[in-house]
N, C-alpha and C positions, 0 to 999 in steps of 0.2 A: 356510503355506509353499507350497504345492501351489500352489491357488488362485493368487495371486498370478504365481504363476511358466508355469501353462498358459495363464491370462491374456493374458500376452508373449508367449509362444512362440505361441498363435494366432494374434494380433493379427500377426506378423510370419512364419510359418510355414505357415497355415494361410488364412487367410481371402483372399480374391482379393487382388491387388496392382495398384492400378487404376495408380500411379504410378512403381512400377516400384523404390521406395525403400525404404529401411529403416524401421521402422516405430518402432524401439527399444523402451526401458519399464525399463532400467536391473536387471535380473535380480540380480547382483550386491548392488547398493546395497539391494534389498527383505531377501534375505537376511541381511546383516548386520544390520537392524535388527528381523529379524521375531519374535526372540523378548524383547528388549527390551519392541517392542510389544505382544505376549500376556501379558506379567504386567501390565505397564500397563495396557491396557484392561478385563483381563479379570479384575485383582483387585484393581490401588490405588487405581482413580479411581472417582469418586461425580458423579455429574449435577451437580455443581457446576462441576465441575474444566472448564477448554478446553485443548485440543491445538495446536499449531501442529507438523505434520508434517511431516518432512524430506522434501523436493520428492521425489526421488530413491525415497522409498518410500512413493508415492502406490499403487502395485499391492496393497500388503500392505494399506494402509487398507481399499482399496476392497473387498479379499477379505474383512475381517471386518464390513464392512456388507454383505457378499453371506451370508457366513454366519449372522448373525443376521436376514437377512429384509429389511433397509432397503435392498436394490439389487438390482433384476431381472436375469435373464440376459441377456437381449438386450445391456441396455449395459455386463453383461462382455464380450460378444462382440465389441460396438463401439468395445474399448479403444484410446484414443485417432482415432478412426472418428469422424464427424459424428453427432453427439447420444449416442454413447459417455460411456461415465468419463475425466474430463480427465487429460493427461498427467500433470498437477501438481494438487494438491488446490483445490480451487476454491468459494469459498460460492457463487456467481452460476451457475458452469456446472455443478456436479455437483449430483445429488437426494440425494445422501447427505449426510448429517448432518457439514457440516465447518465447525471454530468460525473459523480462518483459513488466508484463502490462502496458499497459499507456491509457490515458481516462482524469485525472483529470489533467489538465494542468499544469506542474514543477514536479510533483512526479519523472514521468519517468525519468526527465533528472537529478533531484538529487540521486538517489538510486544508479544509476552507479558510483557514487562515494563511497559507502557505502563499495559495490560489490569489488570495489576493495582496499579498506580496510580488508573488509572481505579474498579477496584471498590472502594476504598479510601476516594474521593473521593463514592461515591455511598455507601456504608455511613453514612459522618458526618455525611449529611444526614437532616432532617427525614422528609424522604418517601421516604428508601432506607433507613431503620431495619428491621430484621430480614431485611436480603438474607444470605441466605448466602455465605462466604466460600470461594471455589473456589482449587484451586492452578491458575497460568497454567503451562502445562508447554510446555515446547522439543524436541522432536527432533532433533537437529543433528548435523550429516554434521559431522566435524572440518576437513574443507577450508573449513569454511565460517568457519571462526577466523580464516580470514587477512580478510574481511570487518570493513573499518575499521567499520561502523557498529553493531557488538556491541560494539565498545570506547566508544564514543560513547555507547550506553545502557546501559552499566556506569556509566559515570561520574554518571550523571544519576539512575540506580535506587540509587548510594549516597545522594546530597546530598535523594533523596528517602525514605529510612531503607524500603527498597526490601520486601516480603517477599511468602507465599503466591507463591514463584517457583520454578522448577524447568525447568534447564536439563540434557538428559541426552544429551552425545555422544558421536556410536557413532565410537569412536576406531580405526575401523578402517585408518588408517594408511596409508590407499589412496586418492588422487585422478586425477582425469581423465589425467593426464598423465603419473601418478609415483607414487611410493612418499613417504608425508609425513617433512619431515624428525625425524632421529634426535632425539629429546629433548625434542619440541614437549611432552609432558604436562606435563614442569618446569615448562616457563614458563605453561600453562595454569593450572596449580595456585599460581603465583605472584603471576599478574594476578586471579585469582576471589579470591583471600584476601586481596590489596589491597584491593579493595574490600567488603570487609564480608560474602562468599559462605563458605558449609561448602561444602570440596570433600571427596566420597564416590568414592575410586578402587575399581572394580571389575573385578578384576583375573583372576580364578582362578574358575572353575565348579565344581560339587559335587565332579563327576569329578580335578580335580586339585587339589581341597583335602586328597580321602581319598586320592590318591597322594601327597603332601605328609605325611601322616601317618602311614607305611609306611617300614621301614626306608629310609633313601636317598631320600627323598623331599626332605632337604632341597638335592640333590645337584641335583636335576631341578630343583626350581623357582629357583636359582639359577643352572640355564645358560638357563630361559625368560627368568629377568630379565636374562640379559646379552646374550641372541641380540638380533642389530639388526632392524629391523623387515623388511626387503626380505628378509632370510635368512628370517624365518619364513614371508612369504609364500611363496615361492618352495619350502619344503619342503611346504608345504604344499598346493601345485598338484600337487605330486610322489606325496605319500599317504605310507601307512604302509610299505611297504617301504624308503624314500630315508627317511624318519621313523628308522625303527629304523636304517639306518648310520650315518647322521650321530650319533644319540648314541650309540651303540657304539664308534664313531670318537674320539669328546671324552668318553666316560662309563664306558666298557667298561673291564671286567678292575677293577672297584671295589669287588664286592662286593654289595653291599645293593643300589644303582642297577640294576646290571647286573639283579641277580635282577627285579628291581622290573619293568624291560624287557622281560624275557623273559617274565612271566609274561603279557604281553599279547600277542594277536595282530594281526596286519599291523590288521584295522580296527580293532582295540580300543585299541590305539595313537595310531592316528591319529585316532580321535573324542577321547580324551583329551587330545592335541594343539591335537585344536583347539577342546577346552572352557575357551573364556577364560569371565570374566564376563559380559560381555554376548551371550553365545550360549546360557547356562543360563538357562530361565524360572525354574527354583526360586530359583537366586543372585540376580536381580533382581528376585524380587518379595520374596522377604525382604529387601533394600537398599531395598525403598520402602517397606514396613510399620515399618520401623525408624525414620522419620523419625515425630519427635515435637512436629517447633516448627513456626514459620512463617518461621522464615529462610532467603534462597533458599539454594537447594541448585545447585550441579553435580555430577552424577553422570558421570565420565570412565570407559564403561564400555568395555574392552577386547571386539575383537572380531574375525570374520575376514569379511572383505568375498569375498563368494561363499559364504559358510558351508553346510555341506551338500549343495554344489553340485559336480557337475565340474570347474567353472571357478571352484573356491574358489582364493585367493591366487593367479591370474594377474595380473601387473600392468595389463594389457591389457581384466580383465573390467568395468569399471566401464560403460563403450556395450558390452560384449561379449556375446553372446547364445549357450547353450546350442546347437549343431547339431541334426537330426532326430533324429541315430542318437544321441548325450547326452542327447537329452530322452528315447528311449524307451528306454534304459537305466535313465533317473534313474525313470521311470514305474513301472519294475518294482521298483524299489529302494523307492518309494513304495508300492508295493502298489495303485496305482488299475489297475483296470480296465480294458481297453479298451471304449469307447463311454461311459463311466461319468466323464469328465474334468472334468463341469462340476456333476457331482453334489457337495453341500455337504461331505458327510458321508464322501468316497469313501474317508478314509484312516484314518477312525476305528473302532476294534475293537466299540464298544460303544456305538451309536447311542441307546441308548434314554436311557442313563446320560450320555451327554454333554451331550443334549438339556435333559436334567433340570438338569445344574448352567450351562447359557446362561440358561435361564427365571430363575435367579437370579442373576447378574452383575449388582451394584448400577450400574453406570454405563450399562446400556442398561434401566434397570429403568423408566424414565417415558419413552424412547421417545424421538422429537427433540427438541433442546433449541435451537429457533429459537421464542425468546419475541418479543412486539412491549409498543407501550406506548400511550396516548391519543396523539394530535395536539393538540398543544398551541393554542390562537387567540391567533395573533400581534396582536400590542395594535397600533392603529393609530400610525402613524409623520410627524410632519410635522416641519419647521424653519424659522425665520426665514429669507425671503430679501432682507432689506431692507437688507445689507451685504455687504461683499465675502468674500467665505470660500472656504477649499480645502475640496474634498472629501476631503481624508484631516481637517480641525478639522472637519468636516462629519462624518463617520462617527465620529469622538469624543463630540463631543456627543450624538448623536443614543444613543450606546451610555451616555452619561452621565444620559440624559433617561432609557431604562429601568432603569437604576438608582437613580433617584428612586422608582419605581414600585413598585409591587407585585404585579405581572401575576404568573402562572403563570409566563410563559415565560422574564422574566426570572429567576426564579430558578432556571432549566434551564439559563440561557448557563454555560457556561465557558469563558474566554477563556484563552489561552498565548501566546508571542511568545520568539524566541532573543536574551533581552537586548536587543532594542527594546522594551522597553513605553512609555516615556514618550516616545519618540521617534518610536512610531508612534502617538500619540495616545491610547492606553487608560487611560493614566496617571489619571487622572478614574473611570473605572469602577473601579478596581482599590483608589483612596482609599476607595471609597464600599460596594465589595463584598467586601476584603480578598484576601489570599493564604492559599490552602491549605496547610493545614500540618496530619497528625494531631494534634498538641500544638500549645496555642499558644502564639507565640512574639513576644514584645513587642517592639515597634523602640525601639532605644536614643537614636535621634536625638531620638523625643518624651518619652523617659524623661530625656533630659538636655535638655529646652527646647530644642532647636536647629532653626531655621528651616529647614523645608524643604518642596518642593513632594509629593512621593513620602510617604504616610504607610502605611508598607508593614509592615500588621499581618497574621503569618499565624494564622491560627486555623482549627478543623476547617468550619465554615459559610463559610468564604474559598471566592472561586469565580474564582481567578482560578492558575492553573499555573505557575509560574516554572521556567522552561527556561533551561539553560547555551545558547551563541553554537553549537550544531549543530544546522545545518536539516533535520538529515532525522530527528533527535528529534521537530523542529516535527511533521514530516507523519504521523511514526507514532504518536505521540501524536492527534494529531489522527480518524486512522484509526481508533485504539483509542477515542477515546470517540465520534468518530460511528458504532460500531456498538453504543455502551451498549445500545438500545434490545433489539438483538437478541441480547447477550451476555449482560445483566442485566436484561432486562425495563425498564428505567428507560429514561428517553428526555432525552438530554442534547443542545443546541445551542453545538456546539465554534466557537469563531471564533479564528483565529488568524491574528496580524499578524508578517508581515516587511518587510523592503526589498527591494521588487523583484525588482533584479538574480537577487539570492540566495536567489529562489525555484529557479535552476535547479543549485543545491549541493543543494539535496533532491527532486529531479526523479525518481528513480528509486520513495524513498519517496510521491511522490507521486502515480504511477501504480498502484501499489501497494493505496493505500489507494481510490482513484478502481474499482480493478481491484475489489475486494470491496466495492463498493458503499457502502462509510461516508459518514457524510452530516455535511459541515461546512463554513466557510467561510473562507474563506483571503484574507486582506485586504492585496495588494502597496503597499507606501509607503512612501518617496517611489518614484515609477519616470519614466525617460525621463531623457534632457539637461535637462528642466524642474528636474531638481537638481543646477541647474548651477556653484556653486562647489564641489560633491564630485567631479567629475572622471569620466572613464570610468570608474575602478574601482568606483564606485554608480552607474552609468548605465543603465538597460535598453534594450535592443533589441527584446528575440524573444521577450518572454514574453506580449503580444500573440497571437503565431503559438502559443505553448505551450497560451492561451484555447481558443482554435480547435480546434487536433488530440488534446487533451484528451479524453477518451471521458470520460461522468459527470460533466463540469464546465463548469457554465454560466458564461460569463466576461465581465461586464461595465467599461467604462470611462465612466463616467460624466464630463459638465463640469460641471455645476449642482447643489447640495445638495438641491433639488429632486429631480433623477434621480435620489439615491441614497435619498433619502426611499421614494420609491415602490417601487426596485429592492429596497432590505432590507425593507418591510414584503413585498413579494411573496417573497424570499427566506426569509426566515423560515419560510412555511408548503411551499414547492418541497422546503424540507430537510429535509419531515415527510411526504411523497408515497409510494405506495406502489402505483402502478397498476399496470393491463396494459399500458401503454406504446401503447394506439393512437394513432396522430398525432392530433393535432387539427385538422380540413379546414382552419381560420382561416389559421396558419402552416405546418402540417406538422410542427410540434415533437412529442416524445414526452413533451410536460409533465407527463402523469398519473402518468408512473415516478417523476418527482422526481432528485433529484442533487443534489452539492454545487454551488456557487458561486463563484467567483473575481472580486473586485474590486480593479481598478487604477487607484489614485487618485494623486494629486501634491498637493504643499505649495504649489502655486500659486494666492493669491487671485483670484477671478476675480466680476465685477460681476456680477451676478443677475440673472434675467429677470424679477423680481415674481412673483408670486401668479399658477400659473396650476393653474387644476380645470380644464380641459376633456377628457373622455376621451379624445381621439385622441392627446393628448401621453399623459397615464397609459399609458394599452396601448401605445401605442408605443416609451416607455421598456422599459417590460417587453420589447416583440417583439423590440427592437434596434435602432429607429429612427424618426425621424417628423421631419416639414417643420417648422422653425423659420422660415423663409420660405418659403411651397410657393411653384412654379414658373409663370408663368401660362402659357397659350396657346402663345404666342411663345418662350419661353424656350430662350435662349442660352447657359446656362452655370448648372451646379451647381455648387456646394463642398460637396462631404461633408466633415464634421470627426470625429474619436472622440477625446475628451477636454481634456487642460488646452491648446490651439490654437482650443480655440472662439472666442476675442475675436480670433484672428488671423484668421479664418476669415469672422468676420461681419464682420472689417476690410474685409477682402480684396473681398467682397462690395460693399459699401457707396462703398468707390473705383472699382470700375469699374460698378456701379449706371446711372451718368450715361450711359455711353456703351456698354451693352448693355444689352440689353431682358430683362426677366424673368427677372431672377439668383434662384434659389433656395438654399436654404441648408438642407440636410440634416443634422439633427443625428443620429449614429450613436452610440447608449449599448451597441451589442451587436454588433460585426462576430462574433462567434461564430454568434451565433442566428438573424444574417439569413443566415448563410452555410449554416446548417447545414439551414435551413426552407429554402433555397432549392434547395440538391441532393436533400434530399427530395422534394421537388414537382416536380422532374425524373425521379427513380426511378420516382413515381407516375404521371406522364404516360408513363410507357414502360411501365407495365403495361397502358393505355389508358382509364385516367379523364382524358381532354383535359379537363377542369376545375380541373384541381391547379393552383393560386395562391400561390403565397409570397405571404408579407409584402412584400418588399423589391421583386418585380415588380408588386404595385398598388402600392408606392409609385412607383416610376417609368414606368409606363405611359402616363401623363399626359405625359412628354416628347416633343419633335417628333425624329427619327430626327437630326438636324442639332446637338442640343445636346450641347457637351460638359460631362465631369465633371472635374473638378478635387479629388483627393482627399489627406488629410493629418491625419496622427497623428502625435504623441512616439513613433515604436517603427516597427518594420519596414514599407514601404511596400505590402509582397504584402498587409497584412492587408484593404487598404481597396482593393487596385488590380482585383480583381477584379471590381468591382462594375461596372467597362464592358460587360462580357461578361453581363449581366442583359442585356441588351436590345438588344448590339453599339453601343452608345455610345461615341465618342472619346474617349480615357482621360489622364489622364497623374496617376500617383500621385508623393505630398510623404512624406517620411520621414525614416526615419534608418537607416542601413548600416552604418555604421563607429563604432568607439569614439567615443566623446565626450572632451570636455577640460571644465578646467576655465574657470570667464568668465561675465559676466551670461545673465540668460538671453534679453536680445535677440540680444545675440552671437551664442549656440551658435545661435537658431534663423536668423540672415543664414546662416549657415557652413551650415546643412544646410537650407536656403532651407524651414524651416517660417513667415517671415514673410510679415505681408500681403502685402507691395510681388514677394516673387518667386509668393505664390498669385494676385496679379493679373494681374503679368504672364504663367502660364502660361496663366488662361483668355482672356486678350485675344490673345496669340500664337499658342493653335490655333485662338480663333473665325476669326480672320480667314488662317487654314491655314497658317502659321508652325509651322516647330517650339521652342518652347518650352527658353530660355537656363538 
């Protein structure tokens, strides 16, 4: 409690203020949850179990990995400060031991559900035999209930006979902006037992169980049960004196009550008051020693936001911060010391004996628990290219072909999809690898002879996820098993497929999961107007630009089966990376760190180049780009293409051929990664290595200062338009801006001029200085 709370108040009090701003650290919010947290950590849980912490009391965390040793003072000092303890719990930016990030409010408390799905699924395998089974546990601030996508993995943690869960929120009744509305636990405890959850209310602390037990005690706990929440706050900012009128006022002249009243003093009253359940360590760690199954649990524990505090029950204290003259009140009340503030021990009577019983807390008792796993050797990957095929039947088979197989790594894949599976081509792997199911569960279609493509048998060796139609299930599922490796030691290759568009309905989860570094691969299809009898409403635009600004996510768009051949077998082993992130001088990329991957493919057949091995296409595909026709001497005119526009592209080319000299044809498999290698070797060259080289500047350096580019993709035009500004070349980018409709898809692409005839006419209109119709 100390800790946690000198923590803030330095950080915003004490330590210079270079910017002249608040510095926060949510004082309040730590409080309410900090005795919750001490029986938790420090008596129910066992090195199996993971935490997902409520963002809000990241301070309290950080204090008891200050207290047992695993965080230096310095980065208490530097709370929320540049290489400090992160504002919000963080696996990538904090050294302390934290199992997920949390920051975006409901992520954290949903992925513990995912998590233990995930362990579930690795338990029933062959080579996850004897993992220990941990409980996924939630911290959850109650405002975070109003967050649609805890309802969304409620529903999915039923149909998935969901357990080892434990969600416990501090129903402190107090959010940002308000007092939570009157009644909300009803309905909380309505929606949990819908779904198949024991809800465990904890309600009352030791202190007014034994006044509860005491003449007139039933007098009291039936005016706490009826006082409305903002009233209790509110006397509660007030203390024990405004404590003792109010129920003298409503309880006085009773008898038993009255006596019951008086026999307390002003603070002995008001600490009584405000001993709900979740403010008593003893009442919450007997409420978690009590639990005996593995069915999830909610634990709805009553609390007081500010607990302990001066600014206990102000509506106001949630961003509110303790003043000087509050804090060194509250210091003396604490009993620390002056100068003695950052000392561990400052508030404990009996340091020797306290010491004695940390040395054996089972859940810090093996130390950190950031496991890893082998790297698995991705099996070489080739395809037919001697027919016409989309890269989305192209990335089906290809996942169909390791399911023939018997590699390692294929039986690491886990595949998921929200109700696309056969629609996004896995339907083949999913026949051949089955659906996960703890019990297995026989499809009645082949039990009753009935013709069908989908032979959707789940059984425990099934390696394949079925997910209800919400995408940000997709991405936190996804999240939860591309950390298998470092939450269960096991090392799992998540790949999951949506449509496109509706990658950006789970956009939030999907930085999320990107943000904690989970490693998986996310496979968009169909995308663009190229799925053009579905209309705008399946059309993508911007998930191109999403590739791009993506932090952790390598995003490729491949046109040829070929390019995705090479791109997933290099994917494969990128999702298994583990470096210190130095660029690599070739492109500037941080290839050695690794990250997940994003491919965006279409259902558009497209003719095939043939057989080609030469390395400068292989590395090229990888780098994000390489000459499909390099440019000669003379050269007038480039067409960059990225994706299903490649045949318009080489159209386009091949018609004005005749009457410009030196048409080159740029095929772009990665506007992410030339983009991303190219600003890097701009940062570089400003450090002053004048040798820093992108990819993408020797590929164009070869041009005369005179040639234009001509650029165009199914998806936003900024993705590819940049690419003038490599080397100040005339530019003019081909895309798409505006919703789509439905029509063939030579139509759609006249209407948003991705065809040959208008990519010919824009580089014959600015070779000869025309602006471009």
């Amino acid at each position: 409690m100390w800790l946690s709370h000198w923590m803030i108040h330095n950080a915003n009090h004490i330590r210079p203020k270079v910017d002249g701003i608040k510095i926060g650290g949510h004082q309040a919010s730590s409080a309410s949850m900090v005795s919750i947290m001490t029986a938790l950590y420090f008596s129910a849980l066992r090195p199996e179990d993971r935490v997902a912490v409520k963002p809000h009391a990241s301070p309290v965390f950080h204090a008891m990995q200050y207290l047992m040793g695993n965080l230096d003072r310095a980065r208490m000092e530097n709370f929320r400060g540049l290489g400090g303890v992160q504002s919000y719990p963080s696996r990538t930016k904090d050294v302390d031991d934290v199992d997920f990030s949390t920051g975006s409010v409901g992520l954290g408390v949903a992925i513990t559900s995912f998590a233990s799905l995930v362990q579930d699924y690795i338990a029933a395998k062959d080579w996850g035999a004897g993992l220990p089974l941990g409980r996924m546990v939630a911290l959850v601030g109650d405002a975070e209930l109003d967050e649609g996508n805890i309802y969304e993995a409620l529903q999915e943690g039923w149909k998935s006979d969901l357990r080892n869960c434990w969600w416990i929120i501090d129903y402190n009744r107090q959010s940002l902006d308000g007092i939570v509305r009157e009644g909300l636990f009803g309905r909380v405890e309505k929606i949990f037992d819908a779904f198949g959850w024991d809800v465990v209310r904890v309600k009352y602390g030791t202190l007014q169980r034994a006044a509860f037990e005491e003449p007139g005690g039933d007098a009291l706990r039936n005016w706490i049960d009826a006082c409305p929440n903002a009233e209790y706050s509110a006397l509660t900012y007030q203390g024990g004196e405004v404590w003792r009128k109010r129920l003298m006022d409503d309880l006085g002249d009773q008898g038993d009550v009255t006596a019951l009243i008086e026999r307390r003093s002003d603070s002995e009253l008001a600490a009584l008051m405000e001993n709900l359940g979740g403010n008593c360590v003893e009442t919450m760690a007997e409420t978690f020693a009590a639990i005996d199954h593995d069915r999830p649990t909610c634990f709805l524990a009553y609390t007081i936001k500010g607990w302990g505090t001066p600014i206990a029950g102000h509506k106001d204290n949630h961003g509110g911060l303790m003043t000087k003259a509050q804090m060194a009140g509250w210091q003396a009340h604490m009993g620390v010391t002056e100068g003695e503030e950052w000392e561990p021990l400052a508030t404990i009577q009996n340091p020797d004996a306290f010491r004695a019983y940390l040395s054996k807390v089972p859940f810090f008792a093996k130390g950190a628990r950031r496991y890893c796993d082998d790297q698995l050797p991705a099996p070489a990957i080739s395809i037919s290219t001697d027919r016409e095929i989309s890269t989305q039947t192209a990335f089906g088979k290809i996942l169909d072909d390791l399911a023939k197989g018997d590699s390692t790594l294929a039986s690491r894949i886990v595949t998921t999809s929200p109700d696309v599976t056969g629609t996004t081509s896995i339907g083949p792997w999913v026949n051949r690898r089955k659906l996960f199911a703890r019990k297995a569960q026989t499809d009645a279609f082949i039990e009753h002879r009935i013709p069908s493509t989908a032979k959707w048998n789940f059984a425990p060796e099934g390696q394949h996820i079925e997910l209800g139609i919400a995408e940000m299930n997709l991405f936190l599922l996804l999240g939860a098993a591309g950390l298998s490796h470092s939450l269960f030691g096991k090392r799992l290759i998540p790949i999951g497929t949506v449509y496109d568009p509706f990658i950006h309905r789970g956009l939030d989860a999907l930085n999320y999961a990107c943000y904690q570094d989970a490693r998986f691969m996310i496979v968009g299809t169909p995308s663009g107007v190229t799925l053009a009898p579905e209309g705008g409403a399946h059309q993508s635009i911007g998930t191109p630009l999403t590739g791009m600004a993506q932090d952790g996510l390598a995003s490729f768009e491949p046109a040829f089966a070929d390019e995705l051949a090479v791109i997933m077998e290099w994917a494969f082993d990128y999702l298994q990376r583990d470096g210190e992130g130095d660029p690599d001088e070739r492109t500037w990329l941080r290839d050695e760190t690794g990250g997940s991957v994003f491919l965006r493919l279409t259902t558009k057949p497209l003719e095939q180049p043939g057989k080609r091995h030469d390395n400068a296409f292989r590395q090229g595909a990888i780098d994000g780009a390489y000459w499909l026709r390099p440019p000669g001497p003379n050269c007038d005119v480039v067409i960059a293409y990225q994706g299903a526009v490649a045949d318009e592209a080489i159209a386009a080319a091949g018609m004005i051929g005749g009457a410009r000299r030196d048409v080159g044809v740029l095929a772009v498999t990665s506007a992410d990664r030339l983009n991303a290698g190219w600003t890097a070797a701009q940062r570089e060259r400003a450090r002053g290595n004048l040798a820093a080289t992108a990819h993408i500047e020797r590929l164009l350096d070869p041009l005369p200062a005179h040639c234009t580019l001509v650029t165009v993709l199914d998806g936003h035009p900024a993705t590819l338009g940049w690419l003038g500004s490599v080397a100040g070349h005339r530019t003019i980018a081909h895309g798409v801006e505006h919703f789509g409709q439905t029509g063939t898809i030579g139509d759609l692409y006249q209407h948003f001029r991705l065809d040959r005839n208008a990519l010919a006419d824009s580089a014959i209109r600015l070779t000869m200085g025309a602006q471009p119709r």
